[in-house]
C-alpha positions in Angstrom: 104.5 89.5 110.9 107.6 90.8 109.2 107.6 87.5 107.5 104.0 88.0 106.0 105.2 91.3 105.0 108.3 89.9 103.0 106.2 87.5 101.4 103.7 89.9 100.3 106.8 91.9 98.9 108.3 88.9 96.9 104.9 88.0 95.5 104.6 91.9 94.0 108.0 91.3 92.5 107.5 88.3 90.7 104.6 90.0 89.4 106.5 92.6 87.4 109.1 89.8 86.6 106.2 87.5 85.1 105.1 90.9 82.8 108.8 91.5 81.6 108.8 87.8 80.6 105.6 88.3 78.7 103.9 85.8 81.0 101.1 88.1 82.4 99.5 90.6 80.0 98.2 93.9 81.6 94.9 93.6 82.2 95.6 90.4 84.4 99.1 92.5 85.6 97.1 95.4 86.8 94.3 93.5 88.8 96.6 90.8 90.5 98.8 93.9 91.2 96.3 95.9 92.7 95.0 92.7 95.2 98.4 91.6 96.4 99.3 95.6 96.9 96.5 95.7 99.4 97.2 92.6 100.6 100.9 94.3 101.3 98.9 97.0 103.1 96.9 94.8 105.1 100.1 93.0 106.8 101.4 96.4 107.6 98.1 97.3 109.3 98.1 93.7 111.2 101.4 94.2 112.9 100.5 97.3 114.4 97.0 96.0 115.8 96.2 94.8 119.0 95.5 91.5 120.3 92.0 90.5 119.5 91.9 93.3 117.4 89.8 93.1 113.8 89.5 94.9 110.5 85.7 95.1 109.8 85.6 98.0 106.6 88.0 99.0 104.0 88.5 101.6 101.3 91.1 101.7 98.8 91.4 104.6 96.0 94.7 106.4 94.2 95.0 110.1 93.8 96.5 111.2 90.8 98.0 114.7 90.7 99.0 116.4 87.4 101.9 118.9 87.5 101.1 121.2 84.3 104.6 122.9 84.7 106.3 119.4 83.9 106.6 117.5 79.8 102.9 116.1 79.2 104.7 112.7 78.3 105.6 112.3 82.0 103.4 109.9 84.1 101.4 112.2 86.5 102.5 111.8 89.7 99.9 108.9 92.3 99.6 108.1 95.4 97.5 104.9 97.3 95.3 105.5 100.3 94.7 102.3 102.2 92.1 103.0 105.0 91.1 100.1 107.5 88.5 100.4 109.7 88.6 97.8 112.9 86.2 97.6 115.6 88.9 100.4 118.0 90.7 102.8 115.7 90.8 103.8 111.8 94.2 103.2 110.3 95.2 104.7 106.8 98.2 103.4 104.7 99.5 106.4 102.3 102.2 105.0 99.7 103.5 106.8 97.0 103.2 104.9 93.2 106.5 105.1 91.8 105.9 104.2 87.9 107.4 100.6 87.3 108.9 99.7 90.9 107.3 97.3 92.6 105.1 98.7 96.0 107.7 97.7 98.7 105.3 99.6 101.8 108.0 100.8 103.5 110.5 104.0 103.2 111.4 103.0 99.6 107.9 104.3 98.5 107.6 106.5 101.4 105.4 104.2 103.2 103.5 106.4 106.3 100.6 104.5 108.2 98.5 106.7 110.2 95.9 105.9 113.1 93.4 107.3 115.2 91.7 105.6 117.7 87.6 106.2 117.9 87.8 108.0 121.1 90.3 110.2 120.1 88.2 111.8 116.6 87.6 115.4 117.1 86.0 116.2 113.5 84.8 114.3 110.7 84.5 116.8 107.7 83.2 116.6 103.8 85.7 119.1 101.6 84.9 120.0 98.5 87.0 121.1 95.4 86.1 122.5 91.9 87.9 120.4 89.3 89.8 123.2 88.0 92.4 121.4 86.6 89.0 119.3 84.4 87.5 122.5 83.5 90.7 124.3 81.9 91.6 120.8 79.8 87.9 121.0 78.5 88.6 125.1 78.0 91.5 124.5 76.1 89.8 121.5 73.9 86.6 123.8 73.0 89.1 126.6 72.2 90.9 124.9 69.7 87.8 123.1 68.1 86.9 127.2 67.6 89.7 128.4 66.3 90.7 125.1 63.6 87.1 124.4 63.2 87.8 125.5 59.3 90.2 122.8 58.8 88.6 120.4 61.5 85.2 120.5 60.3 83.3 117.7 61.9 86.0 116.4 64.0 85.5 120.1 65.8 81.8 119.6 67.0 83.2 116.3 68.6 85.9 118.5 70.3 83.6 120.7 71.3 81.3 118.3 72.9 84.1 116.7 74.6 85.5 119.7 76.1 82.1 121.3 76.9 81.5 117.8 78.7 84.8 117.8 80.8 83.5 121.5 81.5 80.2 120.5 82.7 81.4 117.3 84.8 84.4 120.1 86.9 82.0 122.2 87.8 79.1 119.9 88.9 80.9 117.3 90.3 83.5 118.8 92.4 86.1 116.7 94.2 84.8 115.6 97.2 87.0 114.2 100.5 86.5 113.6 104.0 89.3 115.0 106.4 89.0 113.1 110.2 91.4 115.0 112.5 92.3 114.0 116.2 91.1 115.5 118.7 94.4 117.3 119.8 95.7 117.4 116.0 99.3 118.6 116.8 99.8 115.0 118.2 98.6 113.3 115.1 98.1 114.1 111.2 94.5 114.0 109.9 93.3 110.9 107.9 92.1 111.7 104.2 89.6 109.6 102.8 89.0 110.2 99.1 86.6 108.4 96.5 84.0 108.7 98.9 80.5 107.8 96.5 82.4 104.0 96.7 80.1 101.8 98.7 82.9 100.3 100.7 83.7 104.3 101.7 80.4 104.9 102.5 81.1 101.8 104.6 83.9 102.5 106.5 82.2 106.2 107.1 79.5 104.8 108.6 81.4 102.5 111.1 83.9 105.6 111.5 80.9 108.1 113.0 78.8 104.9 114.7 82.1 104.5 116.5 83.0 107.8 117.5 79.2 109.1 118.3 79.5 112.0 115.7 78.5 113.4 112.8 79.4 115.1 109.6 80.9 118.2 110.6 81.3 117.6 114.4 83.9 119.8 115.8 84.7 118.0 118.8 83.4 117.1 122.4 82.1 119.5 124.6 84.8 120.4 127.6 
């Protein structure tokens, strides 16, 4: 297995060496990097499975998190969440995306893998977030289309649409995530799943509760 997960490493690199060469443009950069990336995820989930042991659902998303105290020009900061459903536990690869290195899944990019087996969930619950982040963007946007709409003239009702938009879209479509903790959590971190309106989350969500008997919400067996 640690030779599958070499390989995988050394096919990510010669991806980033093909783009420097101008061999690869982006769009075909960014989608062969993001299959051989899960692929790199996968093998690091297969060595820790069992024998006779199989993957049946995945999810894949990145989280992006913007910092407003750093330069604007910086790259906001990402992270990967790789979650594998198999037909005993839920595993979850987090990596950090460090902008322009290769994903190495390991403690280079901070690498953790997490796992809980079905028997072991003791609450499956939907969080929800107000994009506040969204709706002060779209704040700032409609407050300068007010204030240069003098000089701006059309171009302000466009800003003002745009930020009245990004307004409307933070407040009614929050940020939604599901949080599946252990059933003694001290012993083992919860599992995030984020992106959750993707089919292949609803999925692996579906397996996840099927497995463990439960339901959105469910705080644990009774004792």
């Amino acid at each position: 297995m640690t030779a599958d997960l070499d390989a995988q490493r050394a096919k990510v690199r010669r991806l980033f060496t093909k783009r420097e060469q101008g061999d690869l443009n982006e769009k075909a950069f960014q989608r062969l990097l993001t299959h051989h990336s899960v692929e790199l995820y996968r093998a690091l989930v297969l060595r820790r499975m069992a024998r006779g042991e199989r993957i049946l659902h995945e999810h894949h998303s990145i989280q992006a998190h913007f910092k407003w105290t750093q330069s604007l020009l910086k790259e906001p900061e990402q992270a990967s969440f790789s979650s594998f459903a198999t037909d005993r536990r839920l595993y979850q690869v987090w990596s950090k995306v460090i902008p322009k290195q290769p994903p190495t899944a390991d403690a280079r990019d901070g690498t953790l893998v997490r796992e809980i087996r079905f028997q072991n969930v003791g609450s499956i619950v939907t969080h929800r977030q107000i994009r506040w982040g969204e709706i002060g963007v779209g704040a700032v946007i409609c407050a300068v289309a007010v204030i240069f709409s003098p000089w701006l003239e059309i171009t302000s009702h466009v800003m003002l649409g745009l930020g009245g938009l990004g307004i409307f879209h933070g407040l009614v479509l929050p940020t939604r995530w599901i949080e599946v903790k252990a059933i003694e959590p001290s012993k083992t971190e919860p599992i995030l799943i984020h992106n959750i309106r993707k089919k292949s989350a609803r999925s692996l969500l579906q397996h996840l509760r099927e497995k463990a008997g439960q339901h959105d919400g469910y705080q644990g067996p009774a004792r």
